[in-house]
SEDORO-442115 format. One record per residue (C-alpha): residue number from 1; x, y, z. Coordinates in nm, 4 decimals, always signed. Layout:
<pts>
+-----+----------+----------+----------+
:   n :       xx :       yy :       zz :
+-----+----------+----------+----------+
: NUM :        X :        Y :        Z :
...
+-----+----------+----------+----------+
</pts>
This chain:
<pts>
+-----+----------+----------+----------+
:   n :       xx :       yy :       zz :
+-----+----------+----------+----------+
:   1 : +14.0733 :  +9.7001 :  +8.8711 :
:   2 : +13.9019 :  +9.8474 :  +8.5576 :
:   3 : +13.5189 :  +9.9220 :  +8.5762 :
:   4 : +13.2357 :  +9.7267 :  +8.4685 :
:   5 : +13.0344 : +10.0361 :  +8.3660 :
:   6 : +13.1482 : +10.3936 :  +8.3251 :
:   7 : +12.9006 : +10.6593 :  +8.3086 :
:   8 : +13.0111 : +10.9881 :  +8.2190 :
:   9 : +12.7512 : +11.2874 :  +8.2465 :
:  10 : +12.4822 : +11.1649 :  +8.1553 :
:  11 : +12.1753 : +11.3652 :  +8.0588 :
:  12 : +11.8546 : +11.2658 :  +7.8941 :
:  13 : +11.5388 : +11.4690 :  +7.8263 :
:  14 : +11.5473 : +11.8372 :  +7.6299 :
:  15 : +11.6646 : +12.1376 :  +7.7580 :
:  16 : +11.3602 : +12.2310 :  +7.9480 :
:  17 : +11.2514 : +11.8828 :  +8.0813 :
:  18 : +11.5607 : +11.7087 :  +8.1984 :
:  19 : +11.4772 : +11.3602 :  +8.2898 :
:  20 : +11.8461 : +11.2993 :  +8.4194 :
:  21 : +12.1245 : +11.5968 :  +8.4540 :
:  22 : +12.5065 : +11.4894 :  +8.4537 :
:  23 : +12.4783 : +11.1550 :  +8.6096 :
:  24 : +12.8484 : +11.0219 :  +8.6580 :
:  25 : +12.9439 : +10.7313 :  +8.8283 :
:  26 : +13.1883 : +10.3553 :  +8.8080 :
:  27 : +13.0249 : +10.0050 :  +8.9044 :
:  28 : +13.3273 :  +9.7629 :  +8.9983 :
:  29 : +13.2982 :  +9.4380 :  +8.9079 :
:  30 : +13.1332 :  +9.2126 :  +9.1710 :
:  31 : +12.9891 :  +9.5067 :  +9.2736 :
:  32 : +12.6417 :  +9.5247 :  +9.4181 :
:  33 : +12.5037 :  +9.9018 :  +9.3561 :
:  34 : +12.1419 : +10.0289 :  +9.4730 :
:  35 : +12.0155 : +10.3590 :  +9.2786 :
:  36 : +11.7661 : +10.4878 :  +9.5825 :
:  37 : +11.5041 : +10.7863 :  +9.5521 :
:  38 : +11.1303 : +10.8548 :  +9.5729 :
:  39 : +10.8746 : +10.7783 :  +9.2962 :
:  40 : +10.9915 : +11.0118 :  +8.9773 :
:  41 : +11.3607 : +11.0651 :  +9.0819 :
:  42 : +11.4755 : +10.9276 :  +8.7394 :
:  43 : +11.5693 : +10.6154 :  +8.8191 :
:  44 : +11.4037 : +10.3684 :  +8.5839 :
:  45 : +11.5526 : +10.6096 :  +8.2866 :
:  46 : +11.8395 : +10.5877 :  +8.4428 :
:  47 : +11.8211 : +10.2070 :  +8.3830 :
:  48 : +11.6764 : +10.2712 :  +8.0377 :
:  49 : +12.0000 : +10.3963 :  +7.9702 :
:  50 : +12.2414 : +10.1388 :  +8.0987 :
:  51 : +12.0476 :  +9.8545 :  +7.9603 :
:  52 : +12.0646 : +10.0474 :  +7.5863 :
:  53 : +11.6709 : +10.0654 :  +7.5759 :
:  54 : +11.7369 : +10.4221 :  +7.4731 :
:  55 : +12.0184 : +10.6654 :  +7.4256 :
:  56 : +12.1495 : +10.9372 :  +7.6466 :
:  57 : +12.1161 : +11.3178 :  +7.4827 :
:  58 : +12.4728 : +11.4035 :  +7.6276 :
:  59 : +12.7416 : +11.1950 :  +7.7973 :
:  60 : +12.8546 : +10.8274 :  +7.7601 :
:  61 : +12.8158 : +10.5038 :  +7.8932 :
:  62 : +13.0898 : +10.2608 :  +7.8484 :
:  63 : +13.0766 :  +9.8635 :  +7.8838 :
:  64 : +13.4391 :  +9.7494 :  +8.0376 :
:  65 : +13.5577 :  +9.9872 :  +7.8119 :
:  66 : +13.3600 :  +9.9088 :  +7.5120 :
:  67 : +13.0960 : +10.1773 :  +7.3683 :
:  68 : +12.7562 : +10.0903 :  +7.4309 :
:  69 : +12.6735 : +10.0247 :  +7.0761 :
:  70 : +12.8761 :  +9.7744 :  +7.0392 :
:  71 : +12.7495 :  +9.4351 :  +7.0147 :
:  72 : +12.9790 :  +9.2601 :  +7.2977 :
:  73 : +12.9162 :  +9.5331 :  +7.5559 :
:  74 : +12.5042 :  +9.4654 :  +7.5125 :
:  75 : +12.5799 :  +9.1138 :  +7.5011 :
:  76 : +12.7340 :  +9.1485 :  +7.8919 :
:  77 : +12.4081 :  +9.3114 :  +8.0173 :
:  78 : +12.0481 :  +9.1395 :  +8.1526 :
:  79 : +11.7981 :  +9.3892 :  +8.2488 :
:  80 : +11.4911 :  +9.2951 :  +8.4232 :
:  81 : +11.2432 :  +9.6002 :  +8.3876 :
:  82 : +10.9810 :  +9.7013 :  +8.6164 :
:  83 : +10.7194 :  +9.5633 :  +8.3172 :
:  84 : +10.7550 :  +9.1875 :  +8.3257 :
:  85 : +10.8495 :  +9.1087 :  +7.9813 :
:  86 : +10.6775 :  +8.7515 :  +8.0129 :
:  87 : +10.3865 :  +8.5967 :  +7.7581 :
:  88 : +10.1310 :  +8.4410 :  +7.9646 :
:  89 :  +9.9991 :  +8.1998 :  +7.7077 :
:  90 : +10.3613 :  +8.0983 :  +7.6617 :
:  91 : +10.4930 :  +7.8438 :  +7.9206 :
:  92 : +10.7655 :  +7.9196 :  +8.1675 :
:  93 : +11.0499 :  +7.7396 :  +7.9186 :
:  94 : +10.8845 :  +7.8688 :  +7.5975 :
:  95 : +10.9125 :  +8.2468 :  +7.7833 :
:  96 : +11.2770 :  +8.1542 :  +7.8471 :
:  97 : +11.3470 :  +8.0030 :  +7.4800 :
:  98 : +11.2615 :  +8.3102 :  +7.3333 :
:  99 : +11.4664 :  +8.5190 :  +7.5794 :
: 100 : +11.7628 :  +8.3114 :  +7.5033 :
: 101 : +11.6589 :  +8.3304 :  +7.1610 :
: 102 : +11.6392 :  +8.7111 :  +7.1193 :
: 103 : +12.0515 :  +8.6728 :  +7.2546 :
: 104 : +12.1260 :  +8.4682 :  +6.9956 :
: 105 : +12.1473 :  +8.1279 :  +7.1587 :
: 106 : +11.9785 :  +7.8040 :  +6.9558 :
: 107 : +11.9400 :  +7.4409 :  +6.9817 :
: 108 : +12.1353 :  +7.2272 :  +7.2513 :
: 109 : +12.3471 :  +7.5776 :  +7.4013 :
: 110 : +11.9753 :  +7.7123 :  +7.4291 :
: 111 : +11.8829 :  +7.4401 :  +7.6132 :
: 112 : +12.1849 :  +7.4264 :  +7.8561 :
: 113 : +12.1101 :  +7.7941 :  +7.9260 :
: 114 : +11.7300 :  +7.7564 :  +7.9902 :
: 115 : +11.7867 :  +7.4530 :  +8.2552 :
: 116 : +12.1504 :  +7.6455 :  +8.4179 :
: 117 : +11.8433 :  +7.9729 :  +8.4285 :
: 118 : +11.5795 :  +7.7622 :  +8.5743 :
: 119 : +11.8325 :  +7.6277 :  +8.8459 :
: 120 : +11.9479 :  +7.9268 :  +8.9109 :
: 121 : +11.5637 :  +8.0506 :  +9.0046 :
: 122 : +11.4311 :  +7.7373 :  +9.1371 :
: 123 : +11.1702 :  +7.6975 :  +8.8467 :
: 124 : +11.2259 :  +7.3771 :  +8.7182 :
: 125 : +10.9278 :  +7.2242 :  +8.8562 :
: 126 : +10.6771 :  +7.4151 :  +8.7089 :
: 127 : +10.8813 :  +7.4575 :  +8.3760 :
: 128 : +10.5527 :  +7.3240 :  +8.1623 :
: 129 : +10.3139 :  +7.5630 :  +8.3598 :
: 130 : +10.1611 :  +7.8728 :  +8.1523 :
: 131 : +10.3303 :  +8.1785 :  +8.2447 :
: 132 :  +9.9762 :  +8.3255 :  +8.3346 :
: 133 :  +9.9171 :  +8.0828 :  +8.5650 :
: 134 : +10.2199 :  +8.1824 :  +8.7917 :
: 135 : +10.2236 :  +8.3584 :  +9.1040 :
: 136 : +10.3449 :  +8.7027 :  +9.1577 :
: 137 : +10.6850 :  +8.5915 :  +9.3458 :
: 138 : +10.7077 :  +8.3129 :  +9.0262 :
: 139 : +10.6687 :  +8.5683 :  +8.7268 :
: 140 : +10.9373 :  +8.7930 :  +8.9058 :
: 141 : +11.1845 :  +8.4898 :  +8.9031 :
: 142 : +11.0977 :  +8.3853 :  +8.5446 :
: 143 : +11.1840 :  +8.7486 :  +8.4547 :
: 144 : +11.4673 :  +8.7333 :  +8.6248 :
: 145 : +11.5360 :  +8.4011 :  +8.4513 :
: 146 : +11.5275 :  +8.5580 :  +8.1407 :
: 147 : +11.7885 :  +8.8235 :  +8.2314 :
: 148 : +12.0464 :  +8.5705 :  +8.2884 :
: 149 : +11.9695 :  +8.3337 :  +8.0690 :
: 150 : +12.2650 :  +8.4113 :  +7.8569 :
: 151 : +12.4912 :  +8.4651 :  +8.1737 :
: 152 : +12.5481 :  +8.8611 :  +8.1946 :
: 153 : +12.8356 :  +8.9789 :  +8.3487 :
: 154 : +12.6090 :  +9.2331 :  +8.4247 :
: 155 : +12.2637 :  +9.2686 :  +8.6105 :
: 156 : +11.9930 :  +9.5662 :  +8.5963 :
: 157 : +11.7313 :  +9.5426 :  +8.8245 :
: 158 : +11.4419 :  +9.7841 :  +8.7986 :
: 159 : +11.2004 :  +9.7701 :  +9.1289 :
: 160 : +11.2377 :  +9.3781 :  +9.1382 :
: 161 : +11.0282 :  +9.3896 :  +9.4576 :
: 162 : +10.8248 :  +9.5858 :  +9.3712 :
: 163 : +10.4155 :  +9.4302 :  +9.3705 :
: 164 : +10.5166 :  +9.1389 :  +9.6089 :
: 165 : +10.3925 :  +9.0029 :  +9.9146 :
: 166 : +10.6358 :  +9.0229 : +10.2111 :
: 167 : +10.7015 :  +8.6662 : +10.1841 :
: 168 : +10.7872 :  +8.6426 :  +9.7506 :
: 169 : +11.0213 :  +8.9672 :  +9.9085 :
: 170 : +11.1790 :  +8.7867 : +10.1211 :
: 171 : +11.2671 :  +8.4614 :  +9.9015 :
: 172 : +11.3470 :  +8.6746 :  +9.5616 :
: 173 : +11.6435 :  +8.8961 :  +9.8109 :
: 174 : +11.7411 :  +8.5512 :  +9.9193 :
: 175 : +11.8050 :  +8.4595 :  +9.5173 :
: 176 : +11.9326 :  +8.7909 :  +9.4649 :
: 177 : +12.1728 :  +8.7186 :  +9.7550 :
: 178 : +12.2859 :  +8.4088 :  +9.6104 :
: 179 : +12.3386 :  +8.5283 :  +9.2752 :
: 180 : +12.7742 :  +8.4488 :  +9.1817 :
: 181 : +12.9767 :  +8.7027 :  +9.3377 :
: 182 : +13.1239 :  +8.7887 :  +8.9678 :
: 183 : +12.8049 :  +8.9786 :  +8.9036 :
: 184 : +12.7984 :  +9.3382 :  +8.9138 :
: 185 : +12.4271 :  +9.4800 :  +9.0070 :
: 186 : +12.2465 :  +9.7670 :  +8.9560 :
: 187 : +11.9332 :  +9.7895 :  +9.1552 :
: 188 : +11.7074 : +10.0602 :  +9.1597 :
: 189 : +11.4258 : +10.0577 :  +9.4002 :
: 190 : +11.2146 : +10.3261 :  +9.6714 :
: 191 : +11.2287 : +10.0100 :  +9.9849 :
: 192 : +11.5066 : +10.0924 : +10.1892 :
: 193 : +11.5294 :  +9.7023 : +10.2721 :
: 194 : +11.6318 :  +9.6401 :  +9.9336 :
: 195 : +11.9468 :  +9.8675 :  +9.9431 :
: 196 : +12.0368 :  +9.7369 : +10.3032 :
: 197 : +12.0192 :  +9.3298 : +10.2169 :
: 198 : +12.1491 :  +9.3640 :  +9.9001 :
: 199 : +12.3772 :  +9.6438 :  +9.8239 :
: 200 : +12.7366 :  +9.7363 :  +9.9562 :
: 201 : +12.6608 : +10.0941 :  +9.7881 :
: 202 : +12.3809 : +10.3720 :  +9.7025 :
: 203 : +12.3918 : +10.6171 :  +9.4721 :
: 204 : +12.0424 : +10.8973 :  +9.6077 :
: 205 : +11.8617 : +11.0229 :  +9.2539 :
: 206 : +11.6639 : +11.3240 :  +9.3073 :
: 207 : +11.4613 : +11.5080 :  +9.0527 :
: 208 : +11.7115 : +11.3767 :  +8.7930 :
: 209 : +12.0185 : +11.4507 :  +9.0137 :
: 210 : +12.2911 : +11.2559 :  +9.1781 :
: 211 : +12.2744 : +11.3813 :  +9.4973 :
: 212 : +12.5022 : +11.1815 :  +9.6761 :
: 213 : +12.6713 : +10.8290 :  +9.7565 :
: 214 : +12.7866 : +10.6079 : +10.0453 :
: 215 : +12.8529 : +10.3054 : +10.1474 :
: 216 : +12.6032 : +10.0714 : +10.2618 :
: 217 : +12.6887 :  +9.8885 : +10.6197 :
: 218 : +12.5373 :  +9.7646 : +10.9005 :
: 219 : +12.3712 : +10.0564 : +11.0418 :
: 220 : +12.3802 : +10.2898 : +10.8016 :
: 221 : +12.0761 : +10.5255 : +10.8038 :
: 222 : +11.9488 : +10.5175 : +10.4420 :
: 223 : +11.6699 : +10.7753 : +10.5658 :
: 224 : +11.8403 : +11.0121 : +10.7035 :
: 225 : +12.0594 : +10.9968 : +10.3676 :
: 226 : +11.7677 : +11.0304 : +10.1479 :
: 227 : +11.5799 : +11.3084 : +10.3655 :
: 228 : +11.9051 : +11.5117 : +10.3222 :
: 229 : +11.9408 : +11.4819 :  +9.9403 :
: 230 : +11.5782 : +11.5648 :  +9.8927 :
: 231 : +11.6210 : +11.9432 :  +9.7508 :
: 232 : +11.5427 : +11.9465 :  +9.3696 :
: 233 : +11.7023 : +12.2395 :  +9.2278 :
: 234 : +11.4563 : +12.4759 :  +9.0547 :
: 235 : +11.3288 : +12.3567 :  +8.7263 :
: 236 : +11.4110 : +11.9776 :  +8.7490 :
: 237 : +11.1848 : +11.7590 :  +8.5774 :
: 238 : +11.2152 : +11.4256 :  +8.7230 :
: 239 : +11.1281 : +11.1065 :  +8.5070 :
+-----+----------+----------+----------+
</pts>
């Protein structure tokens, strides 16, 4: 079974402020991967990276095999940042027209894909509502509506709990949950909960390091993990 991502050391920053040192790891396809570590441990840049928002400084990221800058390999991604990329005086299918638009989809296959990504997040009812008029747990899934919207083999996730009330938590893991198995995710996030509902692996970032990995099970202590692999080595300049 070939990879859905390869990274390959991976660094990003100068010489004297790395942001990320040698990151290396596979994501298997179907595979739901959590990127866990404090505030600053590099992981949104990490996610800068695999979504092609910017360019690692050394090392390579490959797409099922593809180089990132080709077309087909950005065309398999949907990246939800932690910066809601919504327009509030748009509505909730005029945010998700020009999402589908900006991948190239038009007329009656834009269409199909905006109702398929408003089933998807249970947003069809308020499809004519203003974007600004949504609630916190409905602007996440809208955003996430717009990351699928052209049906990514591929999913990056950056905090997507992050700013909710315990109950919008608790129904956007359910979606998450739900999403088709033939998804591969990357999810970073700080809330242990996140890893432990919705991940069957975590990689721990520290100061711009991997420190370690392991597989996510019932009863795994994610703390314990992530107290152990918090040692920055001297110098590190987390993002």
């Amino acid at each position: 079974m070939n990879p859905m991502l390869q990274v390959r050391g991976v660094s990003h920053g100068t010489r004297t402020r790395r942001r990320l040192q040698a990151i290396d790891f596979d994501l298997m396809p179907g595979e739901r991967l959590g990127l866990l570590g404090v505030n600053g441990a590099g992981k949104s840049t990490l996610l800068q990276l695999l979504a092609g928002v910017t360019k690692p400084d050394e090392g390579e990221i490959r797409v099922m095999g593809e180089r990132f800058d080709n077309a087909t390999a950005r065309a398999r991604i949907g990246y939800l940042p932690q910066r809601l990329p919504l327009y509030g005086e748009l509505t909730v299918t005029e945010n998700l027209a020009w999402a589908a638009m900006l991948h190239g989809l038009h007329n009656g296959t834009a269409h199909a894909a905006i109702d398929r990504a408003l089933q998807m997040v249970a947003l069809g009812d308020v499809r004519h509502r203003l974007a600004g008029r949504l609630s916190a747990g409905m602007a996440q899934r809208l955003a996430l509506a717009q990351a699928l919207v052209h049906q990514p083999q591929i999913l990056i996730l950056d905090e997507p709990t992050a700013g909710l009330d315990p109950l919008q938590t608790e129904q956007l893991r359910e979606l998450l949950a739900t999403l088709d198995s033939a998804i591969s995710l990357v999810l970073a996030t700080h809330l242990l909960d996140d890893v432990q509902q919705l991940c069957s692996r975590v990689l721990l970032l520290d100061g711009g390091h991997k420190r370690s990995e392991h597989i996510v099970a019932e009863g795994t202590d994610l703390l314990a993990h992530l107290r152990g692999s918090a040692s920055p080595p001297t110098g590190a300049n987390p993002a």
